[in-house]
KOLZAFI-389745 format. One record per residue (C-alpha): residue number from 1; x, y, z. Coordinates in Angstrom, 3 decimals. Example, Ala and Ser with C-alpha at 12.3 -4.5 7.8 and 13.67 -1.06 7.14 Angstrom:
BEGIN
  resi         X         Y         Z
     1    12.300    -4.500     7.800
     2    13.670    -1.060     7.140
END
This chain:
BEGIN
  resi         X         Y         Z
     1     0.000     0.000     0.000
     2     0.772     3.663    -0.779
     3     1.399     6.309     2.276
     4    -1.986     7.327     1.067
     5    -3.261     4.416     0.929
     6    -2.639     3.700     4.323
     7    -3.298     6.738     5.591
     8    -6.802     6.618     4.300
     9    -7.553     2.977     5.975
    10    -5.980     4.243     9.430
    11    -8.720     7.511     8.499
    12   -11.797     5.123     7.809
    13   -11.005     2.743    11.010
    14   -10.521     5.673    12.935
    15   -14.148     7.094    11.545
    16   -15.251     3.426    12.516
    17   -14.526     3.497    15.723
    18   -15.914     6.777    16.402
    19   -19.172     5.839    15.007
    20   -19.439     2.432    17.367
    21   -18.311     4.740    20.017
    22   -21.528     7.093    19.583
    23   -23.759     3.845    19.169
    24   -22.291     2.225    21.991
    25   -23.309     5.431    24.423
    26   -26.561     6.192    23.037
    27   -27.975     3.076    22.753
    28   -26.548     1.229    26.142
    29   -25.028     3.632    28.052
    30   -21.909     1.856    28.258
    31   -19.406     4.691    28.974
    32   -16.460     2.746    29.904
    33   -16.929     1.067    26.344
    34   -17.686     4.474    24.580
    35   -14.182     5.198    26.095
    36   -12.446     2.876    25.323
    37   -13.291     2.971    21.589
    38   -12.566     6.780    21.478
    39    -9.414     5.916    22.955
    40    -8.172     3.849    20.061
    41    -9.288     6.281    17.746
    42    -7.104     8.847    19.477
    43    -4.165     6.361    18.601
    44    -5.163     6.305    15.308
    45    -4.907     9.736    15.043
    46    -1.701    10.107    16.862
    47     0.172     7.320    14.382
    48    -0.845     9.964    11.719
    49     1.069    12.443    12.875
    50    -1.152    15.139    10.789
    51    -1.126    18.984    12.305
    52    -4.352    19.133    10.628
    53    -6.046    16.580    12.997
    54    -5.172    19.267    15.965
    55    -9.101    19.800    16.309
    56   -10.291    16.621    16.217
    57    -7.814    14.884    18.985
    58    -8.775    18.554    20.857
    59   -12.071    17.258    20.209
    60   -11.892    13.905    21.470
    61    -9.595    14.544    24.739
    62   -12.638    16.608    25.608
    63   -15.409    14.213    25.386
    64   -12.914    11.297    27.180
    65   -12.783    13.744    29.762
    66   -16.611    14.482    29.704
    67   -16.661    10.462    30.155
    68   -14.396     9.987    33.019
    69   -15.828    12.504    34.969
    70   -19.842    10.510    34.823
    71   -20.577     8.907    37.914
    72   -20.915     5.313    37.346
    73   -24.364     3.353    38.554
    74   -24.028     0.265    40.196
    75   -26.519    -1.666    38.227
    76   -25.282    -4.711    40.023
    77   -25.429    -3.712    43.472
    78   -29.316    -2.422    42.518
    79   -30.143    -5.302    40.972
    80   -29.324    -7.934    44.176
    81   -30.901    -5.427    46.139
    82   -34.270    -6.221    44.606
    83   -33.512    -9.750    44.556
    84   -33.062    -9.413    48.640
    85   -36.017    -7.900    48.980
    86   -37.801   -10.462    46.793
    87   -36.524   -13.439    49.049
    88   -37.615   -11.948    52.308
    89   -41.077   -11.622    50.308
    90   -41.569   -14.839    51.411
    91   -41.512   -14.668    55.209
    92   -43.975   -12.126    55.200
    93   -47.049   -13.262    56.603
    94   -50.746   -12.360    55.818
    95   -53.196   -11.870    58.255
    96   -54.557   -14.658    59.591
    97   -56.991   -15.446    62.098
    98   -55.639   -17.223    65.497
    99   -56.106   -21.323    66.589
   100   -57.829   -21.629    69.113
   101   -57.577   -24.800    71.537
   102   -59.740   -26.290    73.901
   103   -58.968   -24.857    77.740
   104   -58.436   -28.121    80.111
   105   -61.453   -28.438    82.393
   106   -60.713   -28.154    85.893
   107   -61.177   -30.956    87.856
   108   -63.968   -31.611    89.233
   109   -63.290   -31.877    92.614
   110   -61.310   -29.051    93.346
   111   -62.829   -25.826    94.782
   112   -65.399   -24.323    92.202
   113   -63.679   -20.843    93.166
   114   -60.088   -21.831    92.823
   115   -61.412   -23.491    89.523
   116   -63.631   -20.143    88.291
   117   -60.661   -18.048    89.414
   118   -58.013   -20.277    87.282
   119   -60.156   -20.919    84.223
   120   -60.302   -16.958    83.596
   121   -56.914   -16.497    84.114
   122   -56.020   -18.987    81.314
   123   -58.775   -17.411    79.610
   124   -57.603   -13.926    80.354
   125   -53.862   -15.089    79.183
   126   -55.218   -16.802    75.784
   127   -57.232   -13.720    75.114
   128   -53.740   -11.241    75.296
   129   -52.123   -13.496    73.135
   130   -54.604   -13.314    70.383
   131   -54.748    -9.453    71.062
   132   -52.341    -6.942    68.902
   133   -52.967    -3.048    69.436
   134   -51.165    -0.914    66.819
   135   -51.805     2.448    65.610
   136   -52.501     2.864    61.843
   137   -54.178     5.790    59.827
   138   -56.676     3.942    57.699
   139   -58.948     0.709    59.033
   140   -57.837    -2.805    58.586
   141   -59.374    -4.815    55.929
   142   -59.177    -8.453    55.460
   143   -59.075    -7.922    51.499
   144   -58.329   -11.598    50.874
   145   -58.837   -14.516    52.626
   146   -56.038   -15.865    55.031
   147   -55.249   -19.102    52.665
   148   -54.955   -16.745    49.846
   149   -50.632   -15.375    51.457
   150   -49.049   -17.600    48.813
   151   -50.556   -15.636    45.642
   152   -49.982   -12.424    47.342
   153   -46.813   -13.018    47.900
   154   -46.234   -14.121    44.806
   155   -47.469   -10.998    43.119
   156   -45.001    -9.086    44.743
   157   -42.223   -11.518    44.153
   158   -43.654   -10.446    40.231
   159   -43.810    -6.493    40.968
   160   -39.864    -6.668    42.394
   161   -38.623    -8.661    38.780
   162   -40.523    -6.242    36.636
   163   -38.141    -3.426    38.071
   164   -35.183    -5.639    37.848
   165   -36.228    -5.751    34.182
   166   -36.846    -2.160    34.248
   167   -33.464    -2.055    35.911
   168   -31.475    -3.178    33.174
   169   -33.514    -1.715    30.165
   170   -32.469     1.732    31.604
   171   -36.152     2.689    31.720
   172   -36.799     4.779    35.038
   173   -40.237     5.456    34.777
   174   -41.504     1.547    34.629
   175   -38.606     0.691    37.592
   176   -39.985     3.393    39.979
   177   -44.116     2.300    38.662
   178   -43.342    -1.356    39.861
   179   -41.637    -0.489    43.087
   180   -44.307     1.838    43.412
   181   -46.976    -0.744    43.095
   182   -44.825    -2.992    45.321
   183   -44.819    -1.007    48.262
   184   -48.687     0.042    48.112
   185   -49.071    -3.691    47.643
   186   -47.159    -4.075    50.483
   187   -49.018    -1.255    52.565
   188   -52.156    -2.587    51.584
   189   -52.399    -6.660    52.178
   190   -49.445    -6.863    54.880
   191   -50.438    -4.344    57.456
   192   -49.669    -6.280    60.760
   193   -46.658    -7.929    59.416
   194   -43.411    -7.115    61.615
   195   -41.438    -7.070    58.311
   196   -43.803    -4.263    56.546
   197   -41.427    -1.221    57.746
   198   -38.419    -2.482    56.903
   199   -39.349    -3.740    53.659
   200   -41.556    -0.349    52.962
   201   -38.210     1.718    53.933
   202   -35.795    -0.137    51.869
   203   -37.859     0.014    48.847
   204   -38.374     4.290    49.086
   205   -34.474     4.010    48.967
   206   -34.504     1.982    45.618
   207   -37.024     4.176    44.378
   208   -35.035     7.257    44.866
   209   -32.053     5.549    42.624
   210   -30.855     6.784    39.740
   211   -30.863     4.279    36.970
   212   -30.411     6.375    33.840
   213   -26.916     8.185    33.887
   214   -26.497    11.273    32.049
   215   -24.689    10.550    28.616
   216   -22.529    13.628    27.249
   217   -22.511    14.299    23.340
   218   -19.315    12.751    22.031
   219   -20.364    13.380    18.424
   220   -18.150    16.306    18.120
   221   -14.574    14.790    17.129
   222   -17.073    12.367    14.862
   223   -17.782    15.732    13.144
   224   -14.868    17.216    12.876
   225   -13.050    14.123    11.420
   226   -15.369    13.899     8.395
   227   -14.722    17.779     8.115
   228   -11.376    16.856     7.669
   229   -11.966    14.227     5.178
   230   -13.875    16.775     2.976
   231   -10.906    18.971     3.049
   232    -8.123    15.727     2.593
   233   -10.930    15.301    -0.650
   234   -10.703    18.237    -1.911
   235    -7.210    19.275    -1.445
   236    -6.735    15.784    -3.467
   237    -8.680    16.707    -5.764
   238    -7.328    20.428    -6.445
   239    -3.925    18.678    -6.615
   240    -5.032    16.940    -9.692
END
């Protein structure tokens, strides 16, 4: 091959990898891939050794700055979060009602006072452990029957993977609608479950998560290479 030749494919690869560089950002948010491509381009450029390509390495050292300085989000550590929070889904109980058992009978020949006076303490005791006084803003309702804890649980087993989905598809407005869902779900069907709080706090923290990271425009040094192609063209061309 010819210096120009050669020149021309190191041109076109670099134009290449600018391109995938763009695509890369835009359509997956990878930045660490995004920089890495613009990267080699640079090198490209630099082999060339061209004065003229001043503006678009200028170009390019500013939008691999632009991408070092993005805070990176730790899709990861998001992601097992919601799978935690969808495995202590299952201890959470529903609200069921209490079993009762039969209350020995005293015996018969004991004192019918000592007897009275023991039967309603056991009574008395069986009756406090049945009893749960909490304060809550709205009225308890039984929505769903007690046997029914499985598919409720289930459904919100279902809510927590749709924003896992949501998650990785970058899309912020279904991940916060399903954890949304989730905890008025949870507000809703588990109200005298220990485990409500916790699960209700940790969920307003995922909710307030950031999931779409802002993406700078790297398209510049992509423009101002092909400007320099035209000019390469047509100085080529005048030449002739």
């Amino acid at each position: 091959l010819s210096a120009g030749d050669r020149n021309d494919g190191l041109l076109a690869e670099a134009e290449y990898l600018l391109r995938l560089a763009n695509q890369r950002l835009q359509l997956s948010g990878d930045s660490r891939a995004a920089g890495r491509l613009l990267s080699s381009a640079d090198a490209i450029l630099r082999e060339l050794d061209d004065p003229a390509l001043h503006p678009v390495r200028s170009e390019l050292a500013r939008e691999l700055s632009a991408l070092q300085s993005l805070s990176e989000i730790d899709v990861e550590g998001l992601y097992l979060q919601l799978d935690g929070l969808a495995s202590e889904v299952d201890k959470l109980e529903a609200y069921g009602a209490p079993d009762y058992q039969a209350t020995p009978v005293a015996d018969a020949n004991s004192d019918w006072q000592s007897g009275l006076k023991v039967g309603f303490q056991r009574a008395w005791e069986k009756l406090r452990s049945y009893i749960r006084i909490r304060q809550h803003d709205e009225k308890f309702r039984a929505e769903l029957a007690p046997e029914q804890a499985d598919a409720l649980r289930a459904s919100l087993r279902m809510m927590l993977e749709q924003a896992q989905l949501a998650l990785l598809a970058e899309r912020p407005v279904v991940y916060r609608q399903a954890l949304q869902k989730a905890a008025t779900w949870l507000q809703r069907y588990f109200p005298l479950n220990d485990r409500r709080q916790a699960l209700s706090d940790r969920i307003e923290q995922l909710m307030s998560a950031d999931i779409l990271g802002e993406r700078p425009d790297i398209s510049g040094s992509l423009r101002a290479l092909k400007a320099y192609g035209k000019t390469q063209r047509w100085q080529q061309e005048v030449g002739q």
